[in-house]
C-alpha positions as CSV (number, residue, x, y, z in Angstrom):
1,X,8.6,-7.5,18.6
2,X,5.3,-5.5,19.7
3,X,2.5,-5.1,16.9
4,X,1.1,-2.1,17.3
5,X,-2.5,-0.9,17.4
6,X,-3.9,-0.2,14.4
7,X,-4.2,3.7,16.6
8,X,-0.9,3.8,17.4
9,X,0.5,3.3,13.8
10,X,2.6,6.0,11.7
11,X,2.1,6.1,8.2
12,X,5.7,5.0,7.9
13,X,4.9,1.9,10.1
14,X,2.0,0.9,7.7
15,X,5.1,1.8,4.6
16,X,7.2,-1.3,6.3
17,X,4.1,-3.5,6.8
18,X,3.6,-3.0,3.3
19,X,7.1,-3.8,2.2
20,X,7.4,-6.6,4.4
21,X,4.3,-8.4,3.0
22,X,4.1,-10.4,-0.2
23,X,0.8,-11.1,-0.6
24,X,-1.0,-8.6,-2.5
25,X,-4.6,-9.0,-0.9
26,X,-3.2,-8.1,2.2
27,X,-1.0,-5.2,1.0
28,X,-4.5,-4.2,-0.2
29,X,-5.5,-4.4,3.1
30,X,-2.4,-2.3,4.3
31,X,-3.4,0.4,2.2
32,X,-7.1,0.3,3.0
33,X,-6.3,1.1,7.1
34,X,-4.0,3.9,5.9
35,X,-6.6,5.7,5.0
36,X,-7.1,9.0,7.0
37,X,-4.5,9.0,8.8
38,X,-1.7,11.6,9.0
39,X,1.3,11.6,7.8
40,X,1.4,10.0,4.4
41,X,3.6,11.6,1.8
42,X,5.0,11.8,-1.8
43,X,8.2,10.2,-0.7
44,X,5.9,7.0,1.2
45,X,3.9,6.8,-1.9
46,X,6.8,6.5,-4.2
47,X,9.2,3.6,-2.3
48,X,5.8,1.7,-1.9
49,X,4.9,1.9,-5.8
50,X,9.0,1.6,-6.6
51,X,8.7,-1.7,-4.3
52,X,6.2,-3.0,-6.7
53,X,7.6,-1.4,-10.2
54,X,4.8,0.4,-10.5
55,X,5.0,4.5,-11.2
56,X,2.4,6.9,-9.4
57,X,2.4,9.9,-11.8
58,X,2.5,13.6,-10.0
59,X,-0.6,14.8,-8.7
60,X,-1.7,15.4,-5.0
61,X,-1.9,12.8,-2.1
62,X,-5.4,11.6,-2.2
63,X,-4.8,11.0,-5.6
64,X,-1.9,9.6,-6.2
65,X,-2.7,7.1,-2.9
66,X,-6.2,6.0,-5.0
67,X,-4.0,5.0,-7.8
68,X,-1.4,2.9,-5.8
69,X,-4.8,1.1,-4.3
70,X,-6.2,0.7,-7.7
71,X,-3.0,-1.0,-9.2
72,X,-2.7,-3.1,-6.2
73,X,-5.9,-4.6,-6.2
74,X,-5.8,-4.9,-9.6
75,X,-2.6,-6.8,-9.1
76,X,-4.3,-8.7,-6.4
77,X,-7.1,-10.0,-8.7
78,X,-4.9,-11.3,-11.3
79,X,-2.4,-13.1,-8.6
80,X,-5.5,-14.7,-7.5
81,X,-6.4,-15.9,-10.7
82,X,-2.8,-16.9,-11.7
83,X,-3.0,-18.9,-8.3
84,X,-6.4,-21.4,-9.1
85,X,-4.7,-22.5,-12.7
């Protein structure tokens, strides 16, 4: 399988990058090279957050896309810390 450049990505392709990783830093990571491009939607928001249990509540994209960053890397901080015990 290809990877594509970072360029050449859909926000859907980012959406099963995401999915497909485990590690929350780097979903973190997923999330930060979304940002900008086009393409990313109520419906990509929700099964990312649903993948993770969390809920985004209603608002409008930028939003709702800060707060699925925000609970990620705060999920990410904690795994980390879970991890060095």
């Amino acid at each position: 399988m290809e990877k594509k450049l970072k360029t050449d990505m859909t926000a859907e392709d980012y959406m099963m990058n995401f999915l497909d990783e485990d590690d929350f830093a780097l979903k973190y990571e997923i999330l930060e090279n979304m940002e900008g491009i086009e393409g990313i939607t109520d419906i990509i928001i929700d099964n990312m957050a649903s993948s993770l249990d969390f809920v985004i509540k209603e608002g409008n994209i930028e939003s709702r896309f800060e707060e699925l960053k925000r609970c990620v890397r705060t999920r990410a901080k904690y795994e980390t810390l879970r991890l060095r015990k």
